[in-house]
N, C-alpha and C positions, 0 to 999 in steps of 0.2 A: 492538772496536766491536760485534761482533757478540753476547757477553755482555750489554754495554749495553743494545741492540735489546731479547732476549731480558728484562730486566728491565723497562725501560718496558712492555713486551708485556703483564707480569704486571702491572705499576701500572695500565694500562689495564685490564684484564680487575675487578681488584679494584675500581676506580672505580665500572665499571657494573653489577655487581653490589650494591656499598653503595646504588647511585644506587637499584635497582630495590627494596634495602629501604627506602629513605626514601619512595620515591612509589608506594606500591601503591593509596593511596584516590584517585589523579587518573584518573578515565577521560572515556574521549572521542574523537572521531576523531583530534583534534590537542593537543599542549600549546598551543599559542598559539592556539586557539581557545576555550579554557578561561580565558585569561586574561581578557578582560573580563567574561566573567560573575564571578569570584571580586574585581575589584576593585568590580564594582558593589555585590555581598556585603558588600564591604568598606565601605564608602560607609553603608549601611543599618543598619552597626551601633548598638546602642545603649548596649549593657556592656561591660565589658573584657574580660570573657571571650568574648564573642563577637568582639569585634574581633582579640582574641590570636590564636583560633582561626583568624579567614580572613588575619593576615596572615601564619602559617604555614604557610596551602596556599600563598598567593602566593611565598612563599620556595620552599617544596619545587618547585614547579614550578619556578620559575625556575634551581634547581637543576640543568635538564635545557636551561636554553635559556642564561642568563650566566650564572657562576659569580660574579660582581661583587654584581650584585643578587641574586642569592639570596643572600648574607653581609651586605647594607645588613636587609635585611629580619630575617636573624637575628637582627643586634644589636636591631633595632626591639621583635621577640616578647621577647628577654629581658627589656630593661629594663621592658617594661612589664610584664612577669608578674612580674619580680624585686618591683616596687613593688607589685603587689596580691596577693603570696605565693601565687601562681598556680602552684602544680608542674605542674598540665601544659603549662603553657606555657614553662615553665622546662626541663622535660624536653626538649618537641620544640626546642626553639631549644638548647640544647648538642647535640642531636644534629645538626640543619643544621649549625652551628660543628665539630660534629667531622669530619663528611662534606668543609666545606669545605676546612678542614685536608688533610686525607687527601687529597683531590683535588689539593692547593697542594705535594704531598708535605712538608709537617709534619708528620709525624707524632708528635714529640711533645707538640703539641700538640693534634694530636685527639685521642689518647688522652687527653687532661686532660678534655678538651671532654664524649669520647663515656662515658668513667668519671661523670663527675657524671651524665650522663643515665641512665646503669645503676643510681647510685644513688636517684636522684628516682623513678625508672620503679619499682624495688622498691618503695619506699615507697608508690607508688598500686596495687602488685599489677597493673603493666599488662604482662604476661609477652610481649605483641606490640611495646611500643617496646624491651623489653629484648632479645628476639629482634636487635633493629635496633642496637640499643648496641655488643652484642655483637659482632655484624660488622664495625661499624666500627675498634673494640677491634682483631680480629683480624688486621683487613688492615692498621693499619699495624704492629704487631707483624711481619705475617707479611714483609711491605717492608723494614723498617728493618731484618732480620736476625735476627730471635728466635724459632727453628721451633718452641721447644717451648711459650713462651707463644703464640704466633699457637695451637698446636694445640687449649691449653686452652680458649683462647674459642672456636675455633671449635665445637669437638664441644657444648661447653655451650651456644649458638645451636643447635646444628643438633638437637639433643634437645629440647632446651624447644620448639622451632618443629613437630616431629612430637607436643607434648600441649596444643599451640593449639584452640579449636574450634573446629568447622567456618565459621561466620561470619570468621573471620581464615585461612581455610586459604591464601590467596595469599600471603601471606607463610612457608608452608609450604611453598608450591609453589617459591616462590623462593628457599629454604633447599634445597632440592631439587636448581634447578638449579646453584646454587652447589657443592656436593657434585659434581656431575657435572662443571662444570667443573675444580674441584682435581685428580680421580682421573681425569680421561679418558685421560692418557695411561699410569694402573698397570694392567699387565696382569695383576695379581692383583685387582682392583677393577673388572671386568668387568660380572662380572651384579649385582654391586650398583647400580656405574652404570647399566647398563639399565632395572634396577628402579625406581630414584630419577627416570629419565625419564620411565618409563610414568603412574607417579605422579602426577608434576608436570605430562603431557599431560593426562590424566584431569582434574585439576583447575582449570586452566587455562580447559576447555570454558568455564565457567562465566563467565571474566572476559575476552572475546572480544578486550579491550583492553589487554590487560596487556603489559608490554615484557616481561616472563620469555619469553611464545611467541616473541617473535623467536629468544631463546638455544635454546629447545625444537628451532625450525626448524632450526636452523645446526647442532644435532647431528644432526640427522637427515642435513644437507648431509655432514655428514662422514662417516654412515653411509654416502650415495651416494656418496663417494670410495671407499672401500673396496671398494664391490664395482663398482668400473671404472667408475663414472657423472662423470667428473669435468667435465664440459662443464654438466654439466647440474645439478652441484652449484653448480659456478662463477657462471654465472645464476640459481639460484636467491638465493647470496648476496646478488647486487646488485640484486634484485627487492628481499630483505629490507634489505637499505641504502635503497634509493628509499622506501619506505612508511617505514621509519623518519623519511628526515626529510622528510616531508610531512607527519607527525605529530608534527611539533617534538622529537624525540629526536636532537642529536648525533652522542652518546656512543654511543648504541645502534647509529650509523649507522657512526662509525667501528671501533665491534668489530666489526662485521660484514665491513667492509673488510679486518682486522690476520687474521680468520681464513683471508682467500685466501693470506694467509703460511704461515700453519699447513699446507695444504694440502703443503705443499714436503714435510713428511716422511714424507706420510699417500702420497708417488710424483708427486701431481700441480703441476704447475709452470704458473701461472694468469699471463697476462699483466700483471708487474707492476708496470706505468709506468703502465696506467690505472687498477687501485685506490689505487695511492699516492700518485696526484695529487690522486683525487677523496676521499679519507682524509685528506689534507691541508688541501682545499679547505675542509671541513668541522668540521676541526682550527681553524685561524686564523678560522673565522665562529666558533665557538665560544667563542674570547677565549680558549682554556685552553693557556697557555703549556706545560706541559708536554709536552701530544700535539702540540703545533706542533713540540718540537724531537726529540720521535719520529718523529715522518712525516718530518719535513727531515733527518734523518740519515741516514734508510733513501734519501731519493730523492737525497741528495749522492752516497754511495756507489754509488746505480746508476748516476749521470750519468757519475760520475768512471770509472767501470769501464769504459763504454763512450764516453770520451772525448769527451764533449761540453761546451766548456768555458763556451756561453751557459751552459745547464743549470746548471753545477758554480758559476760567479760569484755565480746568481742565489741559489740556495740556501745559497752559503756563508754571501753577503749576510746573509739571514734568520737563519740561526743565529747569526750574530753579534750580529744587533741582538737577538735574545732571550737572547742570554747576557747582553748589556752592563746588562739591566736589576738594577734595585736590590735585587729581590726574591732574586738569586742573589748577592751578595756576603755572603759567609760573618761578615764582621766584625762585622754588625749584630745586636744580640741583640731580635730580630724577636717573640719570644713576649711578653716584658717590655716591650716596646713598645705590644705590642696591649692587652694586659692593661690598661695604664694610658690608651691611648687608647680603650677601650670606658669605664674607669670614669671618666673627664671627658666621652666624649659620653653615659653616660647621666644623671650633675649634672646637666648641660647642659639636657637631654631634661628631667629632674625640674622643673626652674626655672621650664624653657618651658612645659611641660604646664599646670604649677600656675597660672600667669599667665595661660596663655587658657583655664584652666577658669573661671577669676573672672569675668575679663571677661566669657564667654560666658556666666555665671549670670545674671552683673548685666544683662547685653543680656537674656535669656532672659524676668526678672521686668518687668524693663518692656515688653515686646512681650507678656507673659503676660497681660498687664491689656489693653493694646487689642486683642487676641484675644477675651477675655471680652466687651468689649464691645461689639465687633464680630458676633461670634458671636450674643449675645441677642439685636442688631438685627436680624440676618438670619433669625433664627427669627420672629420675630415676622412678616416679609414675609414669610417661607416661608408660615406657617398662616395670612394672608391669604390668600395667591394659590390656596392648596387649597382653603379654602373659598370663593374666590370659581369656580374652573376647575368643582371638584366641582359647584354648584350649575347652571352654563350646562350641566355635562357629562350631567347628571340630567334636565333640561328639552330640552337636543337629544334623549335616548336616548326621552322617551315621545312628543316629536312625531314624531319618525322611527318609531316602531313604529305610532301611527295612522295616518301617511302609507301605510305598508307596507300594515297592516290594510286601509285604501280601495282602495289600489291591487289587492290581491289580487281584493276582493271586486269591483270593476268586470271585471278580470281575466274572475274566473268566471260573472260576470252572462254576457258577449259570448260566452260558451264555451255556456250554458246555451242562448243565443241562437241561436248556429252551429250546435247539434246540431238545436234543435229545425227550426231552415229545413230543414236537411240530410233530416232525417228526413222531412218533407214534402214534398220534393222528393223524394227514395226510392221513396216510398207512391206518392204520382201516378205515377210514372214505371214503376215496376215494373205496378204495376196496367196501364197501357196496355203496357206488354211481354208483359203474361200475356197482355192480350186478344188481341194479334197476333201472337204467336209460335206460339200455340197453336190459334188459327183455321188458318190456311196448312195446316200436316198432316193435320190432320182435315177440312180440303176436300178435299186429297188423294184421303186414305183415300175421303172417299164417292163423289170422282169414279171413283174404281178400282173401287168394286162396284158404280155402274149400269153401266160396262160389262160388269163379269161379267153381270149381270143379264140384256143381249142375247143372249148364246149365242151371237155371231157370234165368238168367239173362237177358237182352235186353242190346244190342251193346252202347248206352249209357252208362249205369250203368256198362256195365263193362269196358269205358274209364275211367271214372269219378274213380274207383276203381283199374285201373291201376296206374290212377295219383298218387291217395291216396298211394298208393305204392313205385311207386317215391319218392313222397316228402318226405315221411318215411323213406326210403332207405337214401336220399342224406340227410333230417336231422341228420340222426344216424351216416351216415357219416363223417360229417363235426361234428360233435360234436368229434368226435373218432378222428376225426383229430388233432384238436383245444387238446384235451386231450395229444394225443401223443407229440404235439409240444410242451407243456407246460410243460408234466412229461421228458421228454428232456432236456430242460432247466432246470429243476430243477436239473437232477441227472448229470451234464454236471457242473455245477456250474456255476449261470449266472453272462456275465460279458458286464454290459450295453455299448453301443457304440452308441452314439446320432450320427447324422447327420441331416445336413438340410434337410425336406422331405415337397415336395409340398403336401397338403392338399387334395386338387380336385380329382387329378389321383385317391388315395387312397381311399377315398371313392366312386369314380365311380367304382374303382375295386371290390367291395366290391360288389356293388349292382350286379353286372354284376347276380350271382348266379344266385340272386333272381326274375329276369325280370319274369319268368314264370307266379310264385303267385304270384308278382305284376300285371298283364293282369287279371289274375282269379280275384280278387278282385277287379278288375276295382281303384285301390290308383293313386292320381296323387303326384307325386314326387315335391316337392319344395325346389329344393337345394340352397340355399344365400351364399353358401360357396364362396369364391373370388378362380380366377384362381393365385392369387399373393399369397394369404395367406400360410405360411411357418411355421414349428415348428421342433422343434432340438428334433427326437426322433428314436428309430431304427424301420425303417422301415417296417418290419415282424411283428414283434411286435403288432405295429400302425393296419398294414391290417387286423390279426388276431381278435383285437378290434374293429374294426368298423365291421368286415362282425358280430362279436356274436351280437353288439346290434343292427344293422340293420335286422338279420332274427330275434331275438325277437319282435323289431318294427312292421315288417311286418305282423308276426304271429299273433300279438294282435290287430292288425290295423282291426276295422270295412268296410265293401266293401264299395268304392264308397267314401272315405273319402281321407283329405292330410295328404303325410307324410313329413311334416317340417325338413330340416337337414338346421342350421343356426350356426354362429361364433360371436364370442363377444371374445376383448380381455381387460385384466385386470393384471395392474404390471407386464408388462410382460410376463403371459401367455397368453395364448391359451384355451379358452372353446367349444369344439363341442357341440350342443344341436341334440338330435332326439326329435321330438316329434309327438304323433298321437291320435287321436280317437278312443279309444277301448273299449268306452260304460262300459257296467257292466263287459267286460271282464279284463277291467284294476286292477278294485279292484282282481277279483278272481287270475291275473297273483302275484300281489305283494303277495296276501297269499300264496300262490303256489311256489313263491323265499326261504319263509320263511322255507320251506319244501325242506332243501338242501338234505335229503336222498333218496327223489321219482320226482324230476321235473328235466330234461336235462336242462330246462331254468338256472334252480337255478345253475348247474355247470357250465355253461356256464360264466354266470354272476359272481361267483365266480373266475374262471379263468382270466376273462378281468378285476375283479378288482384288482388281484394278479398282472398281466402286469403292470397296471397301477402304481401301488405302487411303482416298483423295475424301472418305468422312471420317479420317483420322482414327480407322478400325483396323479388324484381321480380320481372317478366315483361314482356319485349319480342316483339312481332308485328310481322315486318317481311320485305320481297323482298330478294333478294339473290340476285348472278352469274346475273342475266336468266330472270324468271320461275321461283326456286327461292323456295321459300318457307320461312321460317325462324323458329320457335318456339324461344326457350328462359326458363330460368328461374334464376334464383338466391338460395343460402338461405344 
């Protein structure tokens, strides 16, 4: 029994390798996801040559899913290439037909099948189906008992397959690993075998799809026996069985399985009731009588060994009812049967074909005239409706563009409108700013020098009232500045120009003015600003901004208090904060903004939030945590 085992082992080994030369051009995640796109192919045809061609990929795939239908479809490619003297269609379909043979173990009749396709194949110089003839040749040669013809074809396959070019190398690859499987187990055929694997990996890369990398993997699995990995070989096997058939391969699934057998002399001993169930399982979906009564021999024998006699019933069961079929009674001369049952279903086929080519000519010419007619009618409506769509579509496009055009132009009239109020409103307002902002100081000022005038002063009081003087002076100054720069800009027409401008500098500049009443007021400075921190804004601009709300800061700042200058950023901006302590003075400052006609503060602040606007920022003035006052900005 165990020779038996041993030979099926090898019928299956040689199957999936024939299998893997017939279908090297099917790629894809799955064979049965492949099928409806190729039977749609098939549908679309219009010549016989194109139809021969797609229902031979339907066949070769189907090759890997029923062995049934893949042999309905082979007769189908011959007969119809036979009648349109089609050799390559005649080629691939005696090689399906010899494959299938070989798979049915006929082998002599594949070799009838797979010899005609080596011949046809010669004749078109196709050295890649001949590669595949050749194989099939060999393996049942090599089956039926004949080592020295199996040898001949095989070496002549496996040399013509290494002077393929590079476009057909996967079946180079797969000549590869067939070589690897024959010799794996000659210990004089070592580093050839290694060599012929490296190869076939290397080339493989290329075809991510290809069923040869399974066999690639599973030596490699056997390499990890060898050097004490055997757990880890063992799952990787049934990793490669699972993929396989989720990708509609079988055959590929159950060699993968027959190798955890192999494993027994490689030392390791793989639990063998669950691959050979599920080798089995795979076996009988597969419809292939043969490997059904391989796996059920192997799993009678282990049942029976270990006395389990449901087990032993069920499975004898099975082997019997696949013995008993017709296909295994030796009396019937099964080749001569076929022979003459292909040449009445292809008459058959001939008769039929002919009879609904007629019909469907004679349907074809009378529907070809109300097509015509039809056809002219609908042209005619067609270049109506275009010249009728075209002319509404030409008559909407110039009323909508005058529409547009009026709309614009009211648009900019109301704009021309806004600015001019605007500006007028500006001019009066500023004007009565000037007037008032700039009386108040300069009353000051002349009230401070009639008292000097008296002499009734003491040298203190008239330092203290010179300062007063000063401060006055250089506030009105720097407001008149700030004014000038801004009514410049405006009448200049501004036109923004950002640059990167470091932070720090700019508000240390700022402060610089103010050092004086900063000392007077005893403030300690808390700057958080970062020496890194950067914002994209003009410059002048920027400095103008911080020195107004720094001397407001300052001015409102109670003595002996801090003045907080801190940064935060957000989406991409930049916020400065000021903030200080200006007791009850803060409330009477924000009343006193609200009085943009009589407070310098208030134009100031109006100006730096004008700045601010035109570099796409804010500025908020506002009390906060009870009589703190708090400035910031954002750009």
């Amino acid at each position: 029994m165990m020779k038996t085992f041993v030979r099926k082992r090898y019928i299956a080994m040689f199957i999936i390798v024939a299998w893997l030369l017939l279908l090297p051009v099917l790629k894809g995640s799955g064979q049965t996801a492949v099928l409806p796109r190729l039977q749609r192919d098939l549908a679309q045809q219009r010549d016989s040559a194109g139809y021969v061609s797609a229902l031979g990929k339907i066949g070769a795939l189907y090759a890997s899913i029923n062995l049934d239908s893949s042999f309905y479809y082979a007769r189908q490619v011959l007969e119809i290439a036979s009648r349109h003297k089609d050799l390559k269609g005649m080629a691939d379909a005696n090689n399906m037909l010899g494959w299938y043979y070989t798979a049915k173990t006929d082998y002599n009749v594949g070799i009838q099948y797979a010899y005609k396709a080596l011949l046809l194949n010669g004749q078109l110089g196709d050295s890649a189906q001949m590669v595949r003839s050749l194989n099939i040749i060999y393996g049942c040669y090599k089956n039926s008992g004949h080592p020295v013809e199996a040898d001949n074809y095989f070496y002549r396959a496996f040399h013509m397959a290494n002077r393929l070019s590079a476009d057909k190398d996967s079946i180079t690859a797969t000549m590869f690993v067939n070589y690897a499987w024959r010799f794996l187990n000659d210990s004089t055929r070592t580093d050839s075998v290694r060599l012929v694997l490296q190869q076939a990996a290397a080339i493989l890369k290329k075809y991510p799809d290809s069923r040869a990398g399974f066999y690639v993997a599973a030596f490699e699995a056997d390499l990890m026996v060898r050097a004490g990995n055997g757990k880890a070989a063992e799952e990787r096997i049934y990793t490669l069985a699972d993929l396989a058939q989720q990708k509609g391969m079988p055959y590929v699934a159950m060699d993968m399985y027959g190798r955890l057998y192999d494993f027994q002399r490689l030392g390791y001993f793989a639990d063998s009731t669950r691959y050979q169930e599920q080798a089995y399982e795979v076996a009988r979906q597969s419809a292939s009588m043969e490997l059904n009564l391989y796996w059920l021999g192997r799993l009678y024998d282990y049942h029976r060994s270990r006395q389990q006699p449901d087990k032993v019933v069920y499975y004898g069961n099975e082997i019997m009812r696949l013995a008993a079929m017709d296909r295994y009674h030796n009396h019937h001369r099964e080749a001569a049967y076929i022979d003459f049952f292909l040449k009445e279903k292809a008459l058959q086929a001939l008769s039929l074909s002919t009879r609904i080519q007629q019909q469907e000519l004679e349907k074809e010419l009378a529907e070809k005239k109300n097509r015509t007619l039809i056809v002219k009618g609908l042209l005619m409506i067609i270049i109506l409706l275009i010249s009728l769509f075209g002319s509404r579509y030409l008559h909407y496009r110039r009323w909508k563009q005058q529409e547009n055009a009026l709309a614009l132009s009211y648009v900019q009239l109301a704009k021309n409108n806004a600015a001019l109020t605007e500006n007028d409103t500006f001019k009066n307002r500023l004007i009565s700013m000037l007037a008032t902002d700039f009386r108040t100081p300069l009353h000051h000022i002349i009230a401070v020098a009639d008292q000097l005038k008296t002499g009734a002063l003491t040298q203190s009081e008239v330092v203290s009232l010179l300062k007063q003087i000063g401060n006055a002076s250089r506030k009105t100054l720097d407001a008149f500045n700030n004014i000038l720069k801004w009514l410049k800009l405006q009448l200049s027409g501004f036109v923004y120009q950002p640059v990167t401008t470091e932070l720090l500098p700019v508000i240390a500049e700022a402060l610089e003015p103010l050092q004086e009443e900063i000392r007077d007021k005893q403030l300690t400075i808390v700057n958080r600003v970062g020496s890194r921190i950067t914002v994209i804004a003009d410059t002048e601009i920027l400095r103008l901004v911080n020195m107004q709300l720094l001397q407001v800061a300052v001015s409102t700042a109670r003595s002996g208090t801090l003045l907080l200058i801190s940064t935060y950023g957000e989406k991409g901006k930049v916020t400065v904060r000021f903030m200080v302590d200006g007791g009850v003075a803060t409330r009477k400052l924000l009343e006193e903004l609200k009085d943009k006609e009589h407070n310098i503060f208030a134009l100031g602040i109006i100006i730096s939030r004008d700045f601010m606007h035109k570099m796409k920022g804010g500025l908020i003035v506002e009390e906060e945590d009870n009589e703190f006052l708090m400035m910031e900005y954002t750009i």
